[in-house]
C-alpha positions, -999 to 999 in steps of 0.1 A, spaced: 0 0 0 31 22 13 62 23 -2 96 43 11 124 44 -10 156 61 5 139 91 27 156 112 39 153 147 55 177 171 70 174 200 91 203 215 84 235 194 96 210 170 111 194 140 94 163 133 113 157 108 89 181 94 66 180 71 36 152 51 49 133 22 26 105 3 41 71 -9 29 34 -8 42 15 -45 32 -25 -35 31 -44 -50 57 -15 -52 81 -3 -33 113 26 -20 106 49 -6 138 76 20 136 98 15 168 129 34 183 139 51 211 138 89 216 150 113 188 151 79 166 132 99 139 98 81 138 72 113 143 97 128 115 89 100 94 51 99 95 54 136 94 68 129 59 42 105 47 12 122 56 30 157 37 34 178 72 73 182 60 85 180 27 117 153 22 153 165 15 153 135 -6 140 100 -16 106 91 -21 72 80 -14 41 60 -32 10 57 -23 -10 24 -41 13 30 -65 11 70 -72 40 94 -60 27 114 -33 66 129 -26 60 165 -15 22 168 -18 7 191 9 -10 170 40 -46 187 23 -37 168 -6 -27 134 13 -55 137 32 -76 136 4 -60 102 -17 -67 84 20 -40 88 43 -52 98 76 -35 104 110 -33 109 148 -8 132 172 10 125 201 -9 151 218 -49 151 210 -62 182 204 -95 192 202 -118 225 205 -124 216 243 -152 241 244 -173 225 215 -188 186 221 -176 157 208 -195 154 179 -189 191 168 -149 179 166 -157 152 147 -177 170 119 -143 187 105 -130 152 99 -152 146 61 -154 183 53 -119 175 30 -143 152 12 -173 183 4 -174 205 -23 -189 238 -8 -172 270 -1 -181 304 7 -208 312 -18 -225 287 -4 -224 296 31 -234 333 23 -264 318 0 -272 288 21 -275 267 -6 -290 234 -9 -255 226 -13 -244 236 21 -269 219 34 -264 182 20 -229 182 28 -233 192 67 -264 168 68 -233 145 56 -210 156 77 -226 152 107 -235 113 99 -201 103 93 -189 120 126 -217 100 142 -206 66 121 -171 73 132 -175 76 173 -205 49 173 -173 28 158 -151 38 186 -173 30 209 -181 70 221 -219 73 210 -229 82 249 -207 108 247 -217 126 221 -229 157 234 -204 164 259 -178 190 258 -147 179 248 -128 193 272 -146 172 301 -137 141 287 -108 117 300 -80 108 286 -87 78 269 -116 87 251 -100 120 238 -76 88 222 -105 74 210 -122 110 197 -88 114 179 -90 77 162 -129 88 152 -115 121 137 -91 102 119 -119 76 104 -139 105 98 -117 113 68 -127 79 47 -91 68 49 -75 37 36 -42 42 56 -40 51 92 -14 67 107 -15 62 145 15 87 169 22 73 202 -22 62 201 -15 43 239 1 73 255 -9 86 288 -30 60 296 -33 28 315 -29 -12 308 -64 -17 308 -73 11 285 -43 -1 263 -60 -31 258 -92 -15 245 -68 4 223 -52 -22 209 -86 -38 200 -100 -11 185 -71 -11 163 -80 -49 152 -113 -36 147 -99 -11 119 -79 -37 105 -106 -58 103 -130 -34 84 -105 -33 57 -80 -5 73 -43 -5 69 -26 9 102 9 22 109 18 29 148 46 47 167 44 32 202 68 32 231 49 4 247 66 -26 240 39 -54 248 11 -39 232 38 -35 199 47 -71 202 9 -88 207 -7 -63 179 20 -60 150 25 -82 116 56 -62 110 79 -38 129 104 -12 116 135 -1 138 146 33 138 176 46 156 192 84 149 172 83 120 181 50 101 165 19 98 186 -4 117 161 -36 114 128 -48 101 109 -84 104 83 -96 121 78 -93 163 99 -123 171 127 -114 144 124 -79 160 129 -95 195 154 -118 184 181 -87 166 211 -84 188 214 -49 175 177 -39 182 186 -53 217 213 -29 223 200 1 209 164 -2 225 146 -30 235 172 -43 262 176 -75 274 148 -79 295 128 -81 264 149 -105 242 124 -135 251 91 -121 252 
């Protein structure tokens, strides 16, 4: 679905990331591992058109998407989540999520100042899919709650919705456990299988190491910005140099 070839990007004498190749299999969870400053928010920065590349370059089902704006990657399906959630904490849940499908509407400001039938469609629209996409991530009963009340968790969950809301093929998932606890990871992590399950393709950035493991068909190892391994979770666990550089012994035989 996804295909890398030799990315690279630079901030000036830095290489955040360099000459990276890896691809995304549709249907899979794909994981992007590493430890801190490895380069892997950099990377999905790239992909989803955030940052352009200093070099190399980037396909989506087969079509360059190199350099595109994140409007425009949006729009061919490639959808994403932050390490931090933000939302508009004084407007309810469902009010966030209506953004998420206006990439996919036609009207502008002529039909705003005209109220055209137009206009109205699309919002009618609008509001459906925001209410397809938390019924799907289990939030329906929150609906009508201000965002900014909500916990944690389901702001993770709100974030996953906004994301859905978008009609993407690919996912794009930054750090989606953070901040929250084992038992709420788990709900995560099957929410995930869910998407996968629907048809999604997902790629994650997680720190959390047993959820990674348990939820993955393939990982990717970053380090100071290159790709230092790539296999499946028990090749992953099994790579002496993965070992050093991050997952440390204690996880060699999980």
């Amino acid at each position: 679905m996804l295909e890398v070839r030799n990315l690279t990007k630079r901030f000036g004498g830095l290489s955040a990331v360099n000459e990276v190749s890896t691809a995304i299999e549709q249907g899979q969870v794909h994981a992007i591992i590493g430890p801190n400053g490895a380069g892997k928010t950099t990377f999905f920065n790239l992909i989803s058109g955030t940052i352009r590349p200093t070099s190399g370059t980037i396909a989506f089902q087969g079509r360059d998407i190199t350099g595109l704006r994140a409007d425009q990657v949006a729009r061919l399906g490639i959808s994403r989540t932050f390490q931090t959630t933000a939302l508009f904490d004084m407007a309810t849940v469902l009010d966030n999520l209506i953004v998420g499908h206006r990439l996919r509407t036609e009207s502008g400001l002529m039909d705003v100042l005209a109220n055209s039938a137009r206009l109205r469609r699309e919002e009618k629209l609008c509001r459906e899919k925001a209410r397809e996409a938390l019924d799907f991530v289990g939030l329906s009963h929150i609906a009508n709650r201000m965002a900014g009340d909500i916990s944690q968790e389901e702001r993770k969950r709100v974030a996953f919705a906004l994301a859905l809301a978008t009609e993407p093929r690919l996912v794009l998932l930054d750090e989606p456990a953070g901040g929250v606890n084992p038992e709420e990871t788990q709900g995560l992590s099957e929410l995930i299988r869910k998407m996968v399950r629907h048809g999604l393709t997902v790629c994650l950035v997680e720190h959390k190491m047993e959820m990674i493991m348990s939820l993955a068909d393939r990982i990717t190892v970053l380090n100071y910005g290159e790709k230092i391994a790539e296999g499946t979770p028990a090749q992953i666990r099994a790579n002496p140099a993965v070992i050093d550089a991050y997952l440390g012994s204690e996880h060699a035989d999980v």
